[in-house]
C-alpha positions as CSV (number, residue, x, y, z in Angstrom):
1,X,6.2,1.6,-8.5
2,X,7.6,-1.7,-10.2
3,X,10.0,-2.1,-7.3
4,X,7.7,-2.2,-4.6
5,X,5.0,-3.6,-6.5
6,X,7.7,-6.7,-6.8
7,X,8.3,-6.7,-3.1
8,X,4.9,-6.6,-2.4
9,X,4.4,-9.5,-4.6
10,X,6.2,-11.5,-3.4
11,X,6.9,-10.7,0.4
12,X,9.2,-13.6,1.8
13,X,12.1,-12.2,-0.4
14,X,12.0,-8.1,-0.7
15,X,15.1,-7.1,-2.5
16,X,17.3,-4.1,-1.6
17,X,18.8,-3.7,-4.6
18,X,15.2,-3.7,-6.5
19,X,14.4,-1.5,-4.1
20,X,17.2,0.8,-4.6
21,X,17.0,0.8,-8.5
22,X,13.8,2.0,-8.4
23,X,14.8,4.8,-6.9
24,X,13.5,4.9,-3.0
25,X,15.8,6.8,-0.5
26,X,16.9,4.9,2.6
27,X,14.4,5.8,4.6
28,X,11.5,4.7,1.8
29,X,13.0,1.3,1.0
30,X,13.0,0.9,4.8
31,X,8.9,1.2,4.6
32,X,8.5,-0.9,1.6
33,X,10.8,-3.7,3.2
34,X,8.7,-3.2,6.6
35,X,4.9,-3.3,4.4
36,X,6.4,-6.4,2.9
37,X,7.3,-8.4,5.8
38,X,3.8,-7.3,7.4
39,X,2.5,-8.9,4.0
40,X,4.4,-12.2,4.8
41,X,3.4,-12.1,8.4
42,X,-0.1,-12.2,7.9
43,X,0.0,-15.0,5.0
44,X,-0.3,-12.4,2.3
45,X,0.6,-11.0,-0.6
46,X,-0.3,-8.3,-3.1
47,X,-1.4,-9.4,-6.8
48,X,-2.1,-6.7,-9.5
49,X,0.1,-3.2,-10.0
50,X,-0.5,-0.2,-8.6
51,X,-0.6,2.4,-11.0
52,X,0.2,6.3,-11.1
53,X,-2.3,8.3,-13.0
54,X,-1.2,12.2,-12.2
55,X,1.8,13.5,-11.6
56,X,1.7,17.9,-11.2
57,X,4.9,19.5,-10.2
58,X,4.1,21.5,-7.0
59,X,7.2,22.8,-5.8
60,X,10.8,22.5,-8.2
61,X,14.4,23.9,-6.5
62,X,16.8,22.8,-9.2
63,X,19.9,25.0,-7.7
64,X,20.0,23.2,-4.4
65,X,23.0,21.0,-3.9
66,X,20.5,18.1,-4.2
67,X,18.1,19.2,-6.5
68,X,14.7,18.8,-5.6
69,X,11.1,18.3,-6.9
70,X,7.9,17.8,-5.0
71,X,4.8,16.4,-6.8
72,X,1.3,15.8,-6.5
73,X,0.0,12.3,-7.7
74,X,-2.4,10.3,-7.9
75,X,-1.8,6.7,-7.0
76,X,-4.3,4.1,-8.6
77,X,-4.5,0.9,-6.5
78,X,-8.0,-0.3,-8.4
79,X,-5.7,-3.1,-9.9
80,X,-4.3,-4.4,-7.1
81,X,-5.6,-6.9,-4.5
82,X,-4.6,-9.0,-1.3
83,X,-4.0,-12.6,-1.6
84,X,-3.4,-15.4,1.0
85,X,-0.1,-16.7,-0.1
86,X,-1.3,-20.1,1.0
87,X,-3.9,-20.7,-1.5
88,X,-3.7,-17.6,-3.5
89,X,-7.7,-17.0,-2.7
90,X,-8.2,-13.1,-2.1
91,X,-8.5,-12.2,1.5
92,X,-11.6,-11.3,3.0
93,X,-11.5,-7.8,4.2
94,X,-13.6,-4.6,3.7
95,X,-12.3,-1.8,1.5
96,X,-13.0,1.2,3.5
97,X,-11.1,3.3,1.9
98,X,-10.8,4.8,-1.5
99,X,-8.1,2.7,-4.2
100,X,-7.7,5.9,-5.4
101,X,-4.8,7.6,-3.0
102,X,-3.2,11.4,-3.8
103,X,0.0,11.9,-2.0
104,X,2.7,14.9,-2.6
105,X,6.4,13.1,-3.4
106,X,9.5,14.5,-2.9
107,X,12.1,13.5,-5.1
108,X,15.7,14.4,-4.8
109,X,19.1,14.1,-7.6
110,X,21.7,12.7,-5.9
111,X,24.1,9.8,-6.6
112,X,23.1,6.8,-5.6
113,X,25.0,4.7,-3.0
114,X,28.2,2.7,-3.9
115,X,28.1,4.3,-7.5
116,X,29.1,7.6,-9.1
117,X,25.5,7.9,-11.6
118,X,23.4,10.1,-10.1
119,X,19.6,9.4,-10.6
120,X,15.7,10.6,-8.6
121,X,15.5,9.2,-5.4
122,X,11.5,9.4,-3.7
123,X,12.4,10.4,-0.3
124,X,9.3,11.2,1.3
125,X,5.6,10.8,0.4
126,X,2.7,12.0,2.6
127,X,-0.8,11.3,1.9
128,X,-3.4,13.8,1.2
129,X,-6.4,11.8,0.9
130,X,-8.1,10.3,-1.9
131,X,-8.0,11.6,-5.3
């Protein structure tokens, strides 16, 4: 979460290789890079970190040629808050959803790009609702 949390933070300059170190698949450090610059086109920014509190193994295939393990977690956003990057005042907007998110994560082993260590890369998330 630090990585996009970072990006996030601070969206006129969201960093790849942040990105990549912590671990988000192509396809997922294509999202964060895409919330960010929506962040930075609308003023904005996000302050606080978002914070997982569960994480329950649902599914585990360790003898795939990329191993693979999908979880269930719950994604605390209770910390976090939009800020106008102008004057750092919190923008104005209703929460109408819950800052409590659960989502199922797929994660994969595989090496990452460029380099021979191979590490957990997220490669897709899907929301289930509030948790």
């Amino acid at each position: 979460m630090a990585g996009i949390d970072k990006a996030l933070a601070d969206p006129t300059r969201p960093s790849r290789p942040t990105l990549e170190a912590a671990g988000l698949s192509d396809k997922r450090m294509v999202d964060a890079i895409a919330d960010a610059r929506s962040l930075r086109d609308s003023g904005w920014y996000r302050a606080g970190r978002a914070q997982i509190r569960s994480l329950i193994p649902s599914a585990v295939d360790l003898t795939a040629e990329q191993p693979k393990v999908t979880l269930r977690s719950c994604l605390d956003l209770s910390a976090t808050v939009l800020r106008f990057q102008t004057d750092q005042k919190v923008v104005p907007i209703s929460a109408s959803s819950s800052k409590r998110v659960a989502f199922a994560a797929e994660l994969r082993y595989a090496t990452r790009p460029a380099t021979s260590v191979k590490m957990w890369f997220l490669t897709d998330e899907k929301a289930l609702g509030s948790c």
